[in-house]
Structures are given as structure tokens and as C-alpha cells.
Gaussian input, Z-matrix of N, CA and C with variables (Angstrom, degrees):
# hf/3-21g

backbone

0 1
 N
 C     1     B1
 C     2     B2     1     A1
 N     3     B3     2     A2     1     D1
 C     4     B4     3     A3     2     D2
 C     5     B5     4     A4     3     D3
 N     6     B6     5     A5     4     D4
 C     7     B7     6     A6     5     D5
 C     8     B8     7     A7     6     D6
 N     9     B9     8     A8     7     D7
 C    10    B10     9     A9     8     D8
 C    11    B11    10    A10     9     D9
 N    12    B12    11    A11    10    D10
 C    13    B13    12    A12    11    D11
 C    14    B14    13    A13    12    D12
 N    15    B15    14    A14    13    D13
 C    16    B16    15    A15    14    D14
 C    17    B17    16    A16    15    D15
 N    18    B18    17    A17    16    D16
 C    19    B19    18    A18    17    D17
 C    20    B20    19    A19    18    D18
 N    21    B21    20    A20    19    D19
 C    22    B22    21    A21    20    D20
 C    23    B23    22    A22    21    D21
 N    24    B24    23    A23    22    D22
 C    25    B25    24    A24    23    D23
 C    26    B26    25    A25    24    D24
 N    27    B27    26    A26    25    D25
 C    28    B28    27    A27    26    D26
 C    29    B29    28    A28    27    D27
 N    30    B30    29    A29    28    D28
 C    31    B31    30    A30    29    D29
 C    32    B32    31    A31    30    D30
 N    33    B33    32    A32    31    D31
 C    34    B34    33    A33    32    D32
 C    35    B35    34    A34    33    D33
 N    36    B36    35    A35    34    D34
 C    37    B37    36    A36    35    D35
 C    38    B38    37    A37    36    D36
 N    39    B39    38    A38    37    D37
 C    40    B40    39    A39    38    D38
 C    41    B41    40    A40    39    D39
 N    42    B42    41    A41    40    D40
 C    43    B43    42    A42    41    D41
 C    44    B44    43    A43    42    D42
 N    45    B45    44    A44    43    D43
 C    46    B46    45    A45    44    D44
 C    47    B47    46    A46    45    D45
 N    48    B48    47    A47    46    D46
 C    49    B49    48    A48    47    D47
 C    50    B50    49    A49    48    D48
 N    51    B51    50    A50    49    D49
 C    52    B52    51    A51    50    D50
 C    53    B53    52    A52    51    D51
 N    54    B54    53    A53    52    D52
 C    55    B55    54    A54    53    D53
 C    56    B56    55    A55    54    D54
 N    57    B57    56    A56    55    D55
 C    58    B58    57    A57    56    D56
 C    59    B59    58    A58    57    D57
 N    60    B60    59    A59    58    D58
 C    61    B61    60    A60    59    D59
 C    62    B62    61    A61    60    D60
 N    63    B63    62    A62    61    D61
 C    64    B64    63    A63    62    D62
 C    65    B65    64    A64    63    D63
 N    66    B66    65    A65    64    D64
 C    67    B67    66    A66    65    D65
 C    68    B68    67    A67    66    D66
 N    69    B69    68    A68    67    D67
 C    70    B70    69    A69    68    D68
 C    71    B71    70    A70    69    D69
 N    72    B72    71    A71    70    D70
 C    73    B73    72    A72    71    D71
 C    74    B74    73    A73    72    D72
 N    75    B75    74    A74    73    D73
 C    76    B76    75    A75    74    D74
 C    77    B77    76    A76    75    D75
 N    78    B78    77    A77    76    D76
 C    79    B79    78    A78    77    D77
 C    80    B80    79    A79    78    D78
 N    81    B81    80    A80    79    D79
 C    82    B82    81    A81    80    D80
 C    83    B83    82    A82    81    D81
 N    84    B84    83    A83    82    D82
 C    85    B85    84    A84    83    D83
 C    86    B86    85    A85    84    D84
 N    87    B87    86    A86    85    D85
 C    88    B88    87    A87    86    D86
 C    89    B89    88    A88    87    D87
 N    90    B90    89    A89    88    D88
 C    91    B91    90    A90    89    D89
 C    92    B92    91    A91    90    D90
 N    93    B93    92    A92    91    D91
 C    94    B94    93    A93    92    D92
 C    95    B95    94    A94    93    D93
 N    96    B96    95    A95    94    D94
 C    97    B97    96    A96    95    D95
 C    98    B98    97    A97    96    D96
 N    99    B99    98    A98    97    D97
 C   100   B100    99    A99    98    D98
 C   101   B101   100   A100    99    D99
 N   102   B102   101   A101   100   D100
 C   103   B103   102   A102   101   D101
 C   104   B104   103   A103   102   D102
 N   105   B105   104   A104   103   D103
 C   106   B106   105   A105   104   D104
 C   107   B107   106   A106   105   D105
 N   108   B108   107   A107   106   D106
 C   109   B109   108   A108   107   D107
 C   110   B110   109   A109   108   D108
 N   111   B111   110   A110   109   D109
 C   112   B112   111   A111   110   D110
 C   113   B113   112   A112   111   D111
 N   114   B114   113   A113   112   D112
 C   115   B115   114   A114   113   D113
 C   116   B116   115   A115   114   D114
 N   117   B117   116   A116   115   D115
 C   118   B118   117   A117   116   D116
 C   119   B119   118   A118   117   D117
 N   120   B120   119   A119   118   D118
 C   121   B121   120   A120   119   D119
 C   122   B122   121   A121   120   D120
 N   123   B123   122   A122   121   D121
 C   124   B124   123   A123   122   D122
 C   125   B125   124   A124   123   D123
 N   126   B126   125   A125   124   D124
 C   127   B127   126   A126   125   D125
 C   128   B128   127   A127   126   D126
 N   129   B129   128   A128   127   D127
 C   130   B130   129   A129   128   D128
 C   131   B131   130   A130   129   D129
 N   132   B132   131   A131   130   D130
 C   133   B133   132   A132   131   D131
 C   134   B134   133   A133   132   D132
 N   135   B135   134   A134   133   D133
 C   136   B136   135   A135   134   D134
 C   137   B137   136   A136   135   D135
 N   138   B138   137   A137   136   D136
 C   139   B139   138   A138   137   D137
 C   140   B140   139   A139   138   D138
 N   141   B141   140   A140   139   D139
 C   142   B142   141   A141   140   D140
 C   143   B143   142   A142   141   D141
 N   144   B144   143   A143   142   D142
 C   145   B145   144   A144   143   D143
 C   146   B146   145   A145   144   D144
 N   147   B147   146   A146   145   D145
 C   148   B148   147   A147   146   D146
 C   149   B149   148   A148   147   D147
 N   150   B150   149   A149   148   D148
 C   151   B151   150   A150   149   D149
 C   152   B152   151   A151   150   D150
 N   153   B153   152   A152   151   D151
 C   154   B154   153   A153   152   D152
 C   155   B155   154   A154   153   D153
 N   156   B156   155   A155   154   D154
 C   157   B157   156   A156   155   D155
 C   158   B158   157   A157   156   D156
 N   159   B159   158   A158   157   D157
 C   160   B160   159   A159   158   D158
 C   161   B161   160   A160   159   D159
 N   162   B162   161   A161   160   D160
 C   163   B163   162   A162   161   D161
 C   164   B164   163   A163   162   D162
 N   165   B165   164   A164   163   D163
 C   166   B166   165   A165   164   D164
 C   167   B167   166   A166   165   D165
 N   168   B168   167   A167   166   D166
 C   169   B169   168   A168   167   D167
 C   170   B170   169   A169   168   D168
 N   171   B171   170   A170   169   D169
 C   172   B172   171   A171   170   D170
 C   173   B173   172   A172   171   D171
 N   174   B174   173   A173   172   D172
 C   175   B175   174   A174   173   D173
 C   176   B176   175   A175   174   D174
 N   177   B177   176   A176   175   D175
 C   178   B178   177   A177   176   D176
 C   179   B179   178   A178   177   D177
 N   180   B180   179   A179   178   D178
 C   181   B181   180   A180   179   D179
 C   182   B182   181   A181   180   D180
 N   183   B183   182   A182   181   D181
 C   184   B184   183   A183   182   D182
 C   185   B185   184   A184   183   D183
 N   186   B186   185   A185   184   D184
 C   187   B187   186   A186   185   D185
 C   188   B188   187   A187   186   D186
 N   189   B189   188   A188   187   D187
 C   190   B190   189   A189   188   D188
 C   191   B191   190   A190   189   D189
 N   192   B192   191   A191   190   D190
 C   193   B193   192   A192   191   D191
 C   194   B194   193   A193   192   D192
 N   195   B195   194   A194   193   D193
 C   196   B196   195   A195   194   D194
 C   197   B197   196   A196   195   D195
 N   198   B198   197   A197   196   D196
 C   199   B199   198   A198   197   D197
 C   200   B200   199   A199   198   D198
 N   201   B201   200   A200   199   D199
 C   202   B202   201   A201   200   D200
 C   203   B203   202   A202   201   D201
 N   204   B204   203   A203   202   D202
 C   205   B205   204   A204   203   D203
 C   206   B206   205   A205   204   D204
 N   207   B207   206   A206   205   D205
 C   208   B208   207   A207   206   D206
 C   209   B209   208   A208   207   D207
 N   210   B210   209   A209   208   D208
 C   211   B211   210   A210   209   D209
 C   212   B212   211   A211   210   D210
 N   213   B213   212   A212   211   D211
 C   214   B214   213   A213   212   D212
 C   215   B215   214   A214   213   D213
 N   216   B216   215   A215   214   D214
 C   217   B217   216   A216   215   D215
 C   218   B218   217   A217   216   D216
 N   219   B219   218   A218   217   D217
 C   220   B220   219   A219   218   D218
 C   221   B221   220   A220   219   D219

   B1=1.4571
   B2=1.5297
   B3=1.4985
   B4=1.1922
   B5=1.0860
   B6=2.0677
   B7=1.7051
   B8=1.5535
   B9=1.7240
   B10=1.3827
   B11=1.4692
   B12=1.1453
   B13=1.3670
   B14=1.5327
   B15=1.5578
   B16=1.4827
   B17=1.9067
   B18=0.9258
   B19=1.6544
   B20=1.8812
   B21=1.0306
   B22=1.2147
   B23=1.8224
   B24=1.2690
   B25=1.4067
   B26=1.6187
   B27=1.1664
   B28=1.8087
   B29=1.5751
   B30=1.3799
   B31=2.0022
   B32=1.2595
   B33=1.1735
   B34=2.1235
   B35=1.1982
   B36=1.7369
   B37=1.1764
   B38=2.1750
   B39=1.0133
   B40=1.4412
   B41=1.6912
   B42=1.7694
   B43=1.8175
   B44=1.9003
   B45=1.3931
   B46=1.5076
   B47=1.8399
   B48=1.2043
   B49=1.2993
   B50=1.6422
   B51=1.3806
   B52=1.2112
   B53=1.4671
   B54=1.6664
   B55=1.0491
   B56=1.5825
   B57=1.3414
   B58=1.5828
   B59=1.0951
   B60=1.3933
   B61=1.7250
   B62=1.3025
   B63=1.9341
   B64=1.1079
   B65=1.6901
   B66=1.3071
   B67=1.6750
   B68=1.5977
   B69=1.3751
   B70=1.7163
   B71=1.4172
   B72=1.4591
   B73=1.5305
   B74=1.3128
   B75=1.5734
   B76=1.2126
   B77=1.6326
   B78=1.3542
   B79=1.1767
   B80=1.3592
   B81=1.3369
   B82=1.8367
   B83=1.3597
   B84=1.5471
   B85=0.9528
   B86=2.0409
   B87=1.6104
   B88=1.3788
   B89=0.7773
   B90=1.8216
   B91=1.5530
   B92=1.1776
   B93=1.4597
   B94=1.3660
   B95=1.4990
   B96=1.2921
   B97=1.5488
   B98=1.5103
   B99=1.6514
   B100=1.6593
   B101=1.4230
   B102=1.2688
   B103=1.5691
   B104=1.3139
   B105=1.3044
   B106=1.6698
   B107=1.6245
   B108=1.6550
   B109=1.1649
   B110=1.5832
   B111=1.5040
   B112=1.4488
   B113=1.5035
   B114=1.8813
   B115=1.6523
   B116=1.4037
   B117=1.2943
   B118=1.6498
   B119=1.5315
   B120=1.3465
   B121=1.7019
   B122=1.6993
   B123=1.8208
   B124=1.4968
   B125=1.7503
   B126=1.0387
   B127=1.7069
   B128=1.6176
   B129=1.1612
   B130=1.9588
   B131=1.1665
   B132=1.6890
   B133=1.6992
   B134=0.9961
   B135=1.7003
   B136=1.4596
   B137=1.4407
   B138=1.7465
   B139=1.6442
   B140=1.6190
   B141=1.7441
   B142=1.5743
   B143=1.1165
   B144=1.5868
   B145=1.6409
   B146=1.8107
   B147=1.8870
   B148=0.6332
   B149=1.8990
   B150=1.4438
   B151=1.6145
   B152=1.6332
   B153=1.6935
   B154=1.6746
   B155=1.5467
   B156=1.0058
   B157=1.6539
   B158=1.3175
   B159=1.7481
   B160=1.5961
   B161=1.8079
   B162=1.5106
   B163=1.3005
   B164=1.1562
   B165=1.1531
   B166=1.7036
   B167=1.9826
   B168=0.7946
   B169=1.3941
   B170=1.4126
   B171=1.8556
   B172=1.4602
   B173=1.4088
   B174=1.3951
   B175=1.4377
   B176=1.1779
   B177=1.6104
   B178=1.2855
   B179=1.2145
   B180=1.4339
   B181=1.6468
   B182=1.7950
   B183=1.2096
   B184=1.7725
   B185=1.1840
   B186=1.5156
   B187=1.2881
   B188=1.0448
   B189=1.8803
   B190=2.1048
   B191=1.3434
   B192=1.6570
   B193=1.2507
   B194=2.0515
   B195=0.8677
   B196=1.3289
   B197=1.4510
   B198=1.1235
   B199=1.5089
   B200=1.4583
   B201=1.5180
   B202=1.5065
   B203=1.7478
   B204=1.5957
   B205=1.0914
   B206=1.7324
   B207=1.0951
   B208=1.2568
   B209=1.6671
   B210=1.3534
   B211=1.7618
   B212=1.5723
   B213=1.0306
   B214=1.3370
   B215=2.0211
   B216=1.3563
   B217=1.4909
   B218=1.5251
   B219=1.1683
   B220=1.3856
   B221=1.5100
   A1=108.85
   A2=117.02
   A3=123.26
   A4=114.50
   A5=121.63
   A6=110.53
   A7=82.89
   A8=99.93
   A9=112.36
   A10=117.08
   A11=139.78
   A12=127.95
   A13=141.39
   A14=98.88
   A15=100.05
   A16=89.67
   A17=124.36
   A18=149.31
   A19=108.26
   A20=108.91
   A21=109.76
   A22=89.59
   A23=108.84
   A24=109.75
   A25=114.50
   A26=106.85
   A27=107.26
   A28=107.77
   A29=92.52
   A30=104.17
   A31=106.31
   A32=126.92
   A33=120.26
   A34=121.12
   A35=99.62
   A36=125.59
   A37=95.84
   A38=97.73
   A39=105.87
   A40=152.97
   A41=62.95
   A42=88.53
   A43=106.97
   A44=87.14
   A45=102.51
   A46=120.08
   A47=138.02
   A48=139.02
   A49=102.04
   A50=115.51
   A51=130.07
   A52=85.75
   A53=130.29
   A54=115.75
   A55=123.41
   A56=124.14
   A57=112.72
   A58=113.70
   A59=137.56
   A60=133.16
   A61=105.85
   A62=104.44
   A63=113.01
   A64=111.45
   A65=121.24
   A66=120.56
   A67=103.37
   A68=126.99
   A69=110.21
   A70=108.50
   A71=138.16
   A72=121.73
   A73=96.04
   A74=138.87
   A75=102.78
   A76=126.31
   A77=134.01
   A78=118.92
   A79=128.12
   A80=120.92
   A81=122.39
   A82=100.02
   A83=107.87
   A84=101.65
   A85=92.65
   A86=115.42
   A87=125.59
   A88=134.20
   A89=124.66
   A90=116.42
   A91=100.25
   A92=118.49
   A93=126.30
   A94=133.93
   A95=108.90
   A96=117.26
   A97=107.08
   A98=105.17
   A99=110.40
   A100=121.68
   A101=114.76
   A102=132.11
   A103=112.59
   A104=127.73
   A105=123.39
   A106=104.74
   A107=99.53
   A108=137.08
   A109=110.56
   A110=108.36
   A111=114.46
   A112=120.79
   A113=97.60
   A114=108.30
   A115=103.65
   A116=141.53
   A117=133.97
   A118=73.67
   A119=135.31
   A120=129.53
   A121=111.23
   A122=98.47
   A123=112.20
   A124=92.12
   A125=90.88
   A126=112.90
   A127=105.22
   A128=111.35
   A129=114.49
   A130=118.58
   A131=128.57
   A132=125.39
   A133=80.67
   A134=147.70
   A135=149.25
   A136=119.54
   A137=103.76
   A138=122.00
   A139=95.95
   A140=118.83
   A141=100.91
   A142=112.69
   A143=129.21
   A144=135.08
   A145=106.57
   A146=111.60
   A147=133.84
   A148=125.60
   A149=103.51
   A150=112.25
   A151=96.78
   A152=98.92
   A153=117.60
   A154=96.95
   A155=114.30
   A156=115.26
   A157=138.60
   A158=95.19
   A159=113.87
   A160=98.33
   A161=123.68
   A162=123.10
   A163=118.59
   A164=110.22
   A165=113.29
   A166=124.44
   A167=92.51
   A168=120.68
   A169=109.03
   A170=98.65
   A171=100.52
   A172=107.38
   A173=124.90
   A174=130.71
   A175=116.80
   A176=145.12
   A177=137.61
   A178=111.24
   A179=121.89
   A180=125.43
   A181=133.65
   A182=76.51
   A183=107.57
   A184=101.70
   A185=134.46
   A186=118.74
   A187=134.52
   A188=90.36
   A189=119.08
   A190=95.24
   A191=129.55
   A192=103.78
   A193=122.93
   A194=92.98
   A195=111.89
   A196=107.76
   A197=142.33
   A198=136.23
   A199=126.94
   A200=103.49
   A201=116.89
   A202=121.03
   A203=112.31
   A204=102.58
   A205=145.15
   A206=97.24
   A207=105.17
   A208=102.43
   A209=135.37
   A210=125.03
   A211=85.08
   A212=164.13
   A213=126.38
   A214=103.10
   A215=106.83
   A216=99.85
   A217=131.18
   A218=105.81
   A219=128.73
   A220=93.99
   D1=132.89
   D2=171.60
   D3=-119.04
   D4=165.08
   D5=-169.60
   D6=-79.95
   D7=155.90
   D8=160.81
   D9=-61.82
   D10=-4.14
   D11=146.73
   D12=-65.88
   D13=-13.27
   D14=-172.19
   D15=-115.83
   D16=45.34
   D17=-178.71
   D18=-126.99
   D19=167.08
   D20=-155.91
   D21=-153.76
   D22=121.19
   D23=-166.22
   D24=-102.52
   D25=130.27
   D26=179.60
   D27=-115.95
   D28=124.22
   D29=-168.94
   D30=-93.34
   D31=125.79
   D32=132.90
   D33=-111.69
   D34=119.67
   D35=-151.91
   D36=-83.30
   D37=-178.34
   D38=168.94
   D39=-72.80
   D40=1.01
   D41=176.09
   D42=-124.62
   D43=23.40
   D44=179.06
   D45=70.71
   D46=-9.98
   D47=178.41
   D48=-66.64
   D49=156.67
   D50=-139.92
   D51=-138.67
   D52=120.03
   D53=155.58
   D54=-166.19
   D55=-166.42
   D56=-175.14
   D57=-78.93
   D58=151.44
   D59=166.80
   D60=-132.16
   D61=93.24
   D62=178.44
   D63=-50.39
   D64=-60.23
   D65=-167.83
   D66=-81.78
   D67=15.53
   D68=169.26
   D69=70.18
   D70=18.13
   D71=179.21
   D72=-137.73
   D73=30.35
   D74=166.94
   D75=-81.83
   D76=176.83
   D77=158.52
   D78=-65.07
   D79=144.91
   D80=172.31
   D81=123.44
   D82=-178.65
   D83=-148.91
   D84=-106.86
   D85=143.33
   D86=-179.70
   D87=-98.26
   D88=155.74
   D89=175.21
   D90=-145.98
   D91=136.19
   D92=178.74
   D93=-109.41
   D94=132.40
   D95=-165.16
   D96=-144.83
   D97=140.40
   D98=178.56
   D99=-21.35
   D100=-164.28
   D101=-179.13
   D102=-104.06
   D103=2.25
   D104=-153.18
   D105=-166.67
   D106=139.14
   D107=-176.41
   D108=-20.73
   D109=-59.34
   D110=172.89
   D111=-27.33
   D112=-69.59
   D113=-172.67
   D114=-62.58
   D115=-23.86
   D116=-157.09
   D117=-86.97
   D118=-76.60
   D119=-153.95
   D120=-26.73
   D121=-43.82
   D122=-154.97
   D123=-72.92
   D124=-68.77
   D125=179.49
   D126=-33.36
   D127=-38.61
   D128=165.71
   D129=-72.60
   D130=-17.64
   D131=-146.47
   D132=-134.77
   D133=17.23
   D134=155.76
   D135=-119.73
   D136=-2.21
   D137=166.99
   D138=67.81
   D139=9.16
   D140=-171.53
   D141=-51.82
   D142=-43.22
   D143=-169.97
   D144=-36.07
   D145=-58.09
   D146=169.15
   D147=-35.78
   D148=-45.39
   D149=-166.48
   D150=-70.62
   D151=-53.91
   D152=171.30
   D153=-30.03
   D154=-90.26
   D155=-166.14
   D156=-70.70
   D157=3.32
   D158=163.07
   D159=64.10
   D160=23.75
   D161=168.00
   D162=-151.49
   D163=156.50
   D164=172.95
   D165=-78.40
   D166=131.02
   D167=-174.72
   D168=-101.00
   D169=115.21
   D170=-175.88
   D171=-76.66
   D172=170.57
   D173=170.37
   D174=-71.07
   D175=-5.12
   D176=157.62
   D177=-75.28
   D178=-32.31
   D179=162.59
   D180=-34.51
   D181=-39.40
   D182=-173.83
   D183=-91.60
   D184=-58.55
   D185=148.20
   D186=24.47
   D187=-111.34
   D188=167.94
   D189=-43.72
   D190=-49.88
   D191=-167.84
   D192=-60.13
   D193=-35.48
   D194=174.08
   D195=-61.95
   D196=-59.31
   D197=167.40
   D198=-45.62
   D199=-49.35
   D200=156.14
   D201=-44.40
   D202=-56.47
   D203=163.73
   D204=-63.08
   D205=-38.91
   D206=169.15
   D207=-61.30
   D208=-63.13
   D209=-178.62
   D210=-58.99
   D211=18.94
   D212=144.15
   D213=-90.73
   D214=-41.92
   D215=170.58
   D216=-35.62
   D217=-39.98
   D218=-164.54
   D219=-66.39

């Protein structure tokens, strides 16, 4: 278990788009995963993002998400 601050939140909003929420308040529904490259790979190759949001997630999704994360690493 980690504090929800040192988590990194991924939204799908209500019109279905999939994305990062740097400050933790957007609307929709969330799923939370580490700060770093590692956990997003795992978190993709166990479809958890996917179970979280009860949908499939195309691979350009994962992508942006992946670019996004890394400029927040940096």
C-alpha cells in the first residue's frame, strides 16, 4: 500500500477518453498506479488499466499515456 499522493491517477471521463490527472480531481471514474515507467509497462501487460475501467483500451491510448508519463518523470 502506498499514500495516494505518491500515485499517479489515470481518468475515464464520461465521454469515454482515457487520461492522466496530474492534480487527482478530475471528474470520472480512477485508477491508480506508481510514478514510473516500470509499473505503467506491468499495469499494461496485466490489462489492470483495462479491468479498472471495465473497457478496452486501444494501443494509441497507452501510447499518449506513456508520453504523458514519462514528461511527468522528467
Amino acid at each position: 500500500m502506498k499514500e495516494k499522493l505518491s500515485l499517479l491517477r489515470i481518468v475515464k471521463d464520461k465521454d469515454g477518453a482515457v487520461f492522466i490527472d496530474p492534480i487527482g480531481k478530475k471528474a470520472g471514474r480512477g485508477a491508480y498506479i506508481c510514478k514510473n515507467l516500470k509499473c505503467f509497462e506491468a499495469a499494461k501487460k496485466g490489462h489492470r488499466i483495462e479491468k479498472a475501467f471495465e473497457s478496452k483500451i486501444p494501443e494509441e491510448v497507452y501510447e499518449k499515456l506513456k508520453e504523458q508519463l514519462i514528461g511527468i518523470a522528467e
